[in-house]
Structure formats: structure tokens, C-alpha cells
MOPAC internal coordinates of N, CA, C and O (Angstrom, degrees):
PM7 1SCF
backbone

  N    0.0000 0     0.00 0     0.00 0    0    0    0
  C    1.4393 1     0.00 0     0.00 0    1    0    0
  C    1.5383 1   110.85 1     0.00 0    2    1    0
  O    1.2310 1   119.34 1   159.27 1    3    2    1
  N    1.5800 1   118.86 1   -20.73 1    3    2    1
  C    1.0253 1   105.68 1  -171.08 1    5    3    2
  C    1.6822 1   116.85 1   -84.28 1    6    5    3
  O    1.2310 1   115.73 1   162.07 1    7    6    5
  N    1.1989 1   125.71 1   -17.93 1    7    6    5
  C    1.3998 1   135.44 1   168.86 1    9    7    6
  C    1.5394 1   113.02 1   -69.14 1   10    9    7
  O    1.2310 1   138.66 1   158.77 1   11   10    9
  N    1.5847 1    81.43 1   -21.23 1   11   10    9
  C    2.5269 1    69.76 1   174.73 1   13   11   10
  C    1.3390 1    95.34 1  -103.29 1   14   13   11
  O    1.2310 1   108.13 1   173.45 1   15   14   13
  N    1.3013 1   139.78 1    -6.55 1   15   14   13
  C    1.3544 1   137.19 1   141.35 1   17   15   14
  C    1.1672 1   109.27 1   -33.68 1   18   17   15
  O    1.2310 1   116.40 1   100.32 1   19   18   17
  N    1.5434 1   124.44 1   -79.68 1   19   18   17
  C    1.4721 1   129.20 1  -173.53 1   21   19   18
  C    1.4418 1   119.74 1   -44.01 1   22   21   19
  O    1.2310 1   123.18 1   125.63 1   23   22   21
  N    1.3773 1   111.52 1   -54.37 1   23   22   21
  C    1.3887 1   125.96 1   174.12 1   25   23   22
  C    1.5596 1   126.26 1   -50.57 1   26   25   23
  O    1.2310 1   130.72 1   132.12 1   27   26   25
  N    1.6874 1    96.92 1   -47.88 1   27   26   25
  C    1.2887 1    94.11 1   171.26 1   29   27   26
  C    1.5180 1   119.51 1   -73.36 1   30   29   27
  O    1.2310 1   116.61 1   155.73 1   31   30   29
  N    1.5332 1   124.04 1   -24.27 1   31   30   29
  C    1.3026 1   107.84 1   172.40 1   33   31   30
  C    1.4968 1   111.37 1   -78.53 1   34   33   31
  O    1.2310 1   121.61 1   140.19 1   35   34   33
  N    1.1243 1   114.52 1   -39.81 1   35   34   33
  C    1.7975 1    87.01 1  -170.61 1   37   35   34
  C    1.5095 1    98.71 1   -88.76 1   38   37   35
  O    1.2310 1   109.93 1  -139.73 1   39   38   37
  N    1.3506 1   136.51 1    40.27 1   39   38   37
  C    1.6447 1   124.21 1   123.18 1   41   39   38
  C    1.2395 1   131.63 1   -90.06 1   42   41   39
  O    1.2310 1   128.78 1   172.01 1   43   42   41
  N    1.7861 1   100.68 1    -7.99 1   43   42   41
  C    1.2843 1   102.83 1   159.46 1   45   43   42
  C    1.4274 1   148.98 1   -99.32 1   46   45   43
  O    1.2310 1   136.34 1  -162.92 1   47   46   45
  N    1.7591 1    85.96 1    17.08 1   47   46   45
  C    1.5327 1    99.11 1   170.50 1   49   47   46
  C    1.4949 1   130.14 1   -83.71 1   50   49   47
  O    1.2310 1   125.84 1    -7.02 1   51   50   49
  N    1.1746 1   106.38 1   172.98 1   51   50   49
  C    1.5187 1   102.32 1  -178.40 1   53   51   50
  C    1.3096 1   119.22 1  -102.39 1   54   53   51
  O    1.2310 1   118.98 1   -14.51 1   55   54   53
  N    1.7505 1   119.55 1   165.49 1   55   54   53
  C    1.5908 1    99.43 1  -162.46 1   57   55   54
  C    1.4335 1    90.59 1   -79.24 1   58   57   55
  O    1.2310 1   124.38 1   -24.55 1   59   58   57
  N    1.4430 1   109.21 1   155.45 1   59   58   57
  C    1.5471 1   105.93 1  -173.80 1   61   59   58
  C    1.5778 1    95.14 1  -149.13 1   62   61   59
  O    1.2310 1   120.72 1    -0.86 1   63   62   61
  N    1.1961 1   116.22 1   179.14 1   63   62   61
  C    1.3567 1   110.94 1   153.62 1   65   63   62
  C    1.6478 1   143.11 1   -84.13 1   66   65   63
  O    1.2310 1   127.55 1  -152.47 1   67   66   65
  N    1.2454 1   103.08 1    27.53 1   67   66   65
  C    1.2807 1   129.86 1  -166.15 1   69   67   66
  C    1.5801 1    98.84 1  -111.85 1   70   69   67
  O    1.2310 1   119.09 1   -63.56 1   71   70   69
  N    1.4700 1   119.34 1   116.44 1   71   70   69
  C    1.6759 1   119.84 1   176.81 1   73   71   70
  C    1.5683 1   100.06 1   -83.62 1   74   73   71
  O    1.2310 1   117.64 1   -55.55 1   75   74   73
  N    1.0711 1   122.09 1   124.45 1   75   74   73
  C    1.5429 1   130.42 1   167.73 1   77   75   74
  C    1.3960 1   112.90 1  -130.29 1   78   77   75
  O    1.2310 1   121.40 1   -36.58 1   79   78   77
  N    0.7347 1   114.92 1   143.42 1   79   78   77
  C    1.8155 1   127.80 1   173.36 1   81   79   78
  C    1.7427 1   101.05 1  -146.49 1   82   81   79
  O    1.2310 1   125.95 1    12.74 1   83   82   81
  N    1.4123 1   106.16 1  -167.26 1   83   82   81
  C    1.5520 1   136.75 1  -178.53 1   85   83   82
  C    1.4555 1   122.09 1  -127.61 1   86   85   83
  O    1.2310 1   112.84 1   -44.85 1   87   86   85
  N    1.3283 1   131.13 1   135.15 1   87   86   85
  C    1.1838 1   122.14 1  -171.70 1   89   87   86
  C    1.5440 1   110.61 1  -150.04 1   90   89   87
  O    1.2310 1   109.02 1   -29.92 1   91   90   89
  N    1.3089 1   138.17 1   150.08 1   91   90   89
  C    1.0219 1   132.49 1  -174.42 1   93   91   90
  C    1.4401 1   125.10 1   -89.24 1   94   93   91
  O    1.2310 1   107.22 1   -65.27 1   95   94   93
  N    1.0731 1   141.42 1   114.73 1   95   94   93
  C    1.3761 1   148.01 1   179.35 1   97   95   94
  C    1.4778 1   111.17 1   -37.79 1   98   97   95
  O    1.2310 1   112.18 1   -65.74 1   99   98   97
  N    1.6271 1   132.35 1   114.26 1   99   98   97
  C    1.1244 1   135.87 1  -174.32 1  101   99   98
  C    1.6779 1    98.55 1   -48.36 1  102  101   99
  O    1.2310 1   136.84 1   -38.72 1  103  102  101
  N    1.3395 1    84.98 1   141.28 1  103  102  101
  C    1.6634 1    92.25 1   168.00 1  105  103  102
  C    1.6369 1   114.92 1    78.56 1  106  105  103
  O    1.2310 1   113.07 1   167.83 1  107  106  105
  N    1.4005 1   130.70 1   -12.17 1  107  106  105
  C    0.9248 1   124.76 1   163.58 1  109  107  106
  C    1.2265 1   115.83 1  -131.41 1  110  109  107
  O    1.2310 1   123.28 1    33.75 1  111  110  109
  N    1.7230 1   111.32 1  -146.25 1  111  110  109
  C    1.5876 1    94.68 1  -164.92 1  113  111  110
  C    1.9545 1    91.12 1  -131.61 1  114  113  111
  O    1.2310 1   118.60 1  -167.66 1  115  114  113
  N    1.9032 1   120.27 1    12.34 1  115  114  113
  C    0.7393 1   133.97 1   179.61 1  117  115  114
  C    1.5773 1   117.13 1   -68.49 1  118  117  115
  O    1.2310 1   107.03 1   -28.71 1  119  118  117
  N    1.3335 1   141.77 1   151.29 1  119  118  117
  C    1.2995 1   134.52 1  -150.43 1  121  119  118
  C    2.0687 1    81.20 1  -129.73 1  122  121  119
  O    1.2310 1   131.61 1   -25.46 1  123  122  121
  N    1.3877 1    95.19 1   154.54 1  123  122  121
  C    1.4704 1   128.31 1   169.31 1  125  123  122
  C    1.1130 1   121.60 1  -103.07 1  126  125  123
  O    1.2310 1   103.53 1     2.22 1  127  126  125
  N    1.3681 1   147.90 1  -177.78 1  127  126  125
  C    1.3964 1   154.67 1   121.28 1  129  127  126
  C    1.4878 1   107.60 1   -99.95 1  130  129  127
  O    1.2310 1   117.46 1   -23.34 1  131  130  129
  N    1.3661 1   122.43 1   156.66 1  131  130  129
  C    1.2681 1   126.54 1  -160.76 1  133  131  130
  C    1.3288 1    90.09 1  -155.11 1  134  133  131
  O    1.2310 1   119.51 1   -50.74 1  135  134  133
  N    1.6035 1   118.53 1   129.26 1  135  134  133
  C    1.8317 1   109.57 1   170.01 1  137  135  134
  C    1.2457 1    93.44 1  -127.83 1  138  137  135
  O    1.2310 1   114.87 1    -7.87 1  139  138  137
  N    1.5371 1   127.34 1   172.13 1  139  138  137
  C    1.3128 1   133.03 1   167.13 1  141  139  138
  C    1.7511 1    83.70 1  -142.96 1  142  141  139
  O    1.2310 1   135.43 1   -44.35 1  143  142  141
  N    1.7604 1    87.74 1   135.65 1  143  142  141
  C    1.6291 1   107.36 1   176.23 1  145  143  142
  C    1.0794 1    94.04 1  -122.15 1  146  145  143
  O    1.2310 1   122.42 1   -45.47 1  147  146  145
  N    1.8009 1   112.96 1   134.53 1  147  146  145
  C    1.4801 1   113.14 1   134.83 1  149  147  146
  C    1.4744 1   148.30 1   -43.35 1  150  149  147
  O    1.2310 1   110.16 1   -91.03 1  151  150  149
  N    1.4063 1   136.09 1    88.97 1  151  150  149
  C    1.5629 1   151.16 1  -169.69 1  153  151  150
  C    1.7613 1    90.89 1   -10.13 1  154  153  151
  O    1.2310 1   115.58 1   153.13 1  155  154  153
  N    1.3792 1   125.99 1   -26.87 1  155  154  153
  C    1.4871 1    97.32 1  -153.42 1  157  155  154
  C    1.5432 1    88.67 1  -117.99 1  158  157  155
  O    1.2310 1   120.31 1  -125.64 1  159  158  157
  N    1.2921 1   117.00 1    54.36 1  159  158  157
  C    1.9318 1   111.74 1  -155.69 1  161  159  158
  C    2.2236 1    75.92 1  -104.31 1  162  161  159
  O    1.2310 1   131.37 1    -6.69 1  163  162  161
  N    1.3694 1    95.66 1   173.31 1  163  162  161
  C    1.7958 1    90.69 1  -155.37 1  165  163  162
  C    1.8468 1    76.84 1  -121.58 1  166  165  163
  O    1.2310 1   131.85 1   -53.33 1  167  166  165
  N    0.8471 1    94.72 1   126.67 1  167  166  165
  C    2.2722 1   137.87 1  -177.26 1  169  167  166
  C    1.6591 1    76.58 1   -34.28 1  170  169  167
  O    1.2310 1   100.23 1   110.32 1  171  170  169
  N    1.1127 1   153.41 1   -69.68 1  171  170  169
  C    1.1859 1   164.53 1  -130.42 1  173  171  170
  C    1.9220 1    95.74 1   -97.15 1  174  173  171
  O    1.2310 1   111.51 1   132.34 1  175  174  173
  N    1.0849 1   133.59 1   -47.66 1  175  174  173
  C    1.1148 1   128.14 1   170.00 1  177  175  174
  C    1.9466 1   103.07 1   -61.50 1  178  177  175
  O    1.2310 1   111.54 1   130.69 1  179  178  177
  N    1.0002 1   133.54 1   -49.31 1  179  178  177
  C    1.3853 1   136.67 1  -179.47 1  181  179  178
  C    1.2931 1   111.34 1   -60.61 1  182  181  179
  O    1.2310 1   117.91 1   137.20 1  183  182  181
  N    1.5279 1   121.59 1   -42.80 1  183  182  181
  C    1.4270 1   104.41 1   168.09 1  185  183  182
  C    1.6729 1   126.20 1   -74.70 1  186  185  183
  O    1.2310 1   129.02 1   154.69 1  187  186  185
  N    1.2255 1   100.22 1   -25.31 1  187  186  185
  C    1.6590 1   103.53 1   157.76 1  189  187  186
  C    1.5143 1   130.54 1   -35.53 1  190  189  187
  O    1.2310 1   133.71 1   106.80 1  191  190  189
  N    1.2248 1    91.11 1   -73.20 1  191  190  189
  C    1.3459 1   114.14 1   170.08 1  193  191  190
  C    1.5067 1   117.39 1   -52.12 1  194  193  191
  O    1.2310 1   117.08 1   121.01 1  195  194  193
  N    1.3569 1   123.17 1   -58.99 1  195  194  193
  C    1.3337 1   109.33 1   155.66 1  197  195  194
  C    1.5238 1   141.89 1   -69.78 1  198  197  195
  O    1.2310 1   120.21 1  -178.52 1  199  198  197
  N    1.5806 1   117.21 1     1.48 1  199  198  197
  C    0.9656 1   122.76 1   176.99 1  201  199  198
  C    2.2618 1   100.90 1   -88.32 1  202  201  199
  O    1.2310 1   136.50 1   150.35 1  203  202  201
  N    1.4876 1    85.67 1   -29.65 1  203  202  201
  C    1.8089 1    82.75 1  -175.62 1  205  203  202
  C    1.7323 1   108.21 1   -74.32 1  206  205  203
  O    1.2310 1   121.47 1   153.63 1  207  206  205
  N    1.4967 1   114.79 1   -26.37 1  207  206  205
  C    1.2338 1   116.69 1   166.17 1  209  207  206
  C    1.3220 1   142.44 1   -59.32 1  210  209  207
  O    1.2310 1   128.51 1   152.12 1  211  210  209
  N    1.3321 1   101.22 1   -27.88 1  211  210  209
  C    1.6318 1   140.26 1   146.74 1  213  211  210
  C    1.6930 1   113.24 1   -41.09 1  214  213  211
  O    1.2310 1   132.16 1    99.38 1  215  214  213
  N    1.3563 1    94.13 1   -80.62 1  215  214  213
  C    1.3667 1   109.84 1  -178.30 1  217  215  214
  C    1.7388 1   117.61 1   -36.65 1  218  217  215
  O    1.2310 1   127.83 1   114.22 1  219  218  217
  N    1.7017 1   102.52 1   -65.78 1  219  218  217
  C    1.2384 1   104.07 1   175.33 1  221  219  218
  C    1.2451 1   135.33 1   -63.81 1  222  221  219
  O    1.2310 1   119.27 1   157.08 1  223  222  221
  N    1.3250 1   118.99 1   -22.92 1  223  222  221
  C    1.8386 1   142.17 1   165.34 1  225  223  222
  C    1.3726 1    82.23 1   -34.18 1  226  225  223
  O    1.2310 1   127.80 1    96.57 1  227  226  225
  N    1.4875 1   102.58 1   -83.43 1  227  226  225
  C    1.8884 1   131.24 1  -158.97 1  229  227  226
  C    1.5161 1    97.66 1   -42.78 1  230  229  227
  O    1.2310 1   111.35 1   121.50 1  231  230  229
  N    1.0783 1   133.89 1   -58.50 1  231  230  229
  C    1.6188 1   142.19 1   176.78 1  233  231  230
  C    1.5529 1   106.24 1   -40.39 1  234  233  231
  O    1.2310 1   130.47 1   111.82 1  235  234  233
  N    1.2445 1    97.40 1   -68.18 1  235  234  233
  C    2.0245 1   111.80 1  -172.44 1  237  235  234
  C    1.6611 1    89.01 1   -38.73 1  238  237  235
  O    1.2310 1   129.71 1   107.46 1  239  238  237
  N    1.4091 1    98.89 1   -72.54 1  239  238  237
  C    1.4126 1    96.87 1  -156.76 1  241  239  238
  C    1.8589 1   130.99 1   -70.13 1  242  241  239
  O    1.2310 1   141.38 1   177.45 1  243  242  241
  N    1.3784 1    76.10 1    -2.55 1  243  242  241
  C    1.9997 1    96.06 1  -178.86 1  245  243  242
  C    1.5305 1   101.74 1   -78.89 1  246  245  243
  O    1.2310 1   125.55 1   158.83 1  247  246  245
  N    1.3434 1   106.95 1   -21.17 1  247  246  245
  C    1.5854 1   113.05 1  -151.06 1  249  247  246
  C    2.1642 1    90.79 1  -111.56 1  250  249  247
  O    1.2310 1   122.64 1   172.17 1  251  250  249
  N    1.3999 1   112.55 1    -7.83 1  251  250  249
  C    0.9425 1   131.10 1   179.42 1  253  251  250
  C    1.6902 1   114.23 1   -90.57 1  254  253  251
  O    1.2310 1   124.51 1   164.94 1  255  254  253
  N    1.7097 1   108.96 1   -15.06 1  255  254  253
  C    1.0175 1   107.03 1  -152.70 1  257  255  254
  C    1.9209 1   148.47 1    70.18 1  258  257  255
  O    1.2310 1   135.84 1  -169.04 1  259  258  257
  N    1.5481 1    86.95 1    10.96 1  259  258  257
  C    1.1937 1   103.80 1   176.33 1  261  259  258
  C    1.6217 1   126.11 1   -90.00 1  262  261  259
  O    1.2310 1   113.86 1   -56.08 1  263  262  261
  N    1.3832 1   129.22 1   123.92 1  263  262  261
  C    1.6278 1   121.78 1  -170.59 1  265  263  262
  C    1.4461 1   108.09 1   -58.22 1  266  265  263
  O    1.2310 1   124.11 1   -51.23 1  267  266  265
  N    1.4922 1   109.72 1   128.77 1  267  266  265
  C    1.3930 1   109.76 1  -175.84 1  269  267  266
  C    1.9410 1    87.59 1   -93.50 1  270  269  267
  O    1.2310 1   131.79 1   -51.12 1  271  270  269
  N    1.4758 1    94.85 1   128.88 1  271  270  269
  C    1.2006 1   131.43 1   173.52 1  273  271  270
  C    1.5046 1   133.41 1   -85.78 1  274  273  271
  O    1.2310 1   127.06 1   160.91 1  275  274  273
  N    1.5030 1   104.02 1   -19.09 1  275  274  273
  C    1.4581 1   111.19 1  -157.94 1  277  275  274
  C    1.4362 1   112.49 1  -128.89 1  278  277  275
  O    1.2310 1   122.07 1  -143.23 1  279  278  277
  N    1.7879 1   113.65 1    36.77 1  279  278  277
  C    1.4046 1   115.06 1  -176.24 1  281  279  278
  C    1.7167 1   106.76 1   -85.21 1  282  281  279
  O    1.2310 1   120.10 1   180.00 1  283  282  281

């Protein structure tokens, strides 16, 4: 579940200026997220972005039936 976690959030991002993809953890068959920010990206765009990453985790897994834990 946790790789259609990953998947489903970063298809549910928006195009932004933030490069993100998914990648698999050496040695297993578990998936990552990976972002690269520009040095001059504004403190307020980063919490966005991690607040929508948040959001959708909590969604996937609400909608998964999983107890959201982390309010």
C-alpha cells in the first residue's frame, strides 16, 4: 500500500516548479519521493507543498481505510 501511496500523491500534484518524481529504495522494491528545490524557492511555497503532501497521504489512506494517526 505504501507505493500506491507514493504514486498516488505525486499524481496528485500540481505542475509547479518543484521537480519531483518516485524512486525505488536500493535493495528493495519500496518507492521514495524525491524533490529538487530551487535555493531561492519562498519558505511559504515549501510549506504548501508539504502541507498538500500531507493532505493527500491522509486522503489515500482515509479512503484506504486506514486510521489517520497524525491529526
Amino acid at each position: 500500500m505504501q507505493n500506491a501511496c507514493v504514486k498516488h500523491i505525486h499524481k496528485s500534484l500540481p505542475k509547479t516548479r518543484f521537480a519531483v518524481d518516485f524512486a525505488p529504495v536500493p535493495g528493495t522494491e519500496d518507492l521514495y519521493m524525491r524533490l529538487v528545490v530551487h535555493p531561492y524557492t519562498k519558505w511559504e511555497d515549501l510549506i504548501a507543498f508539504v502541507l498538500h503532501v500531507s493532505d493527500e497521504g491522509k486522503r489515500f489512506l482515509g479512503e484506504k481505510g486506514v486510521p489517520n494517526s497524525f491529526n
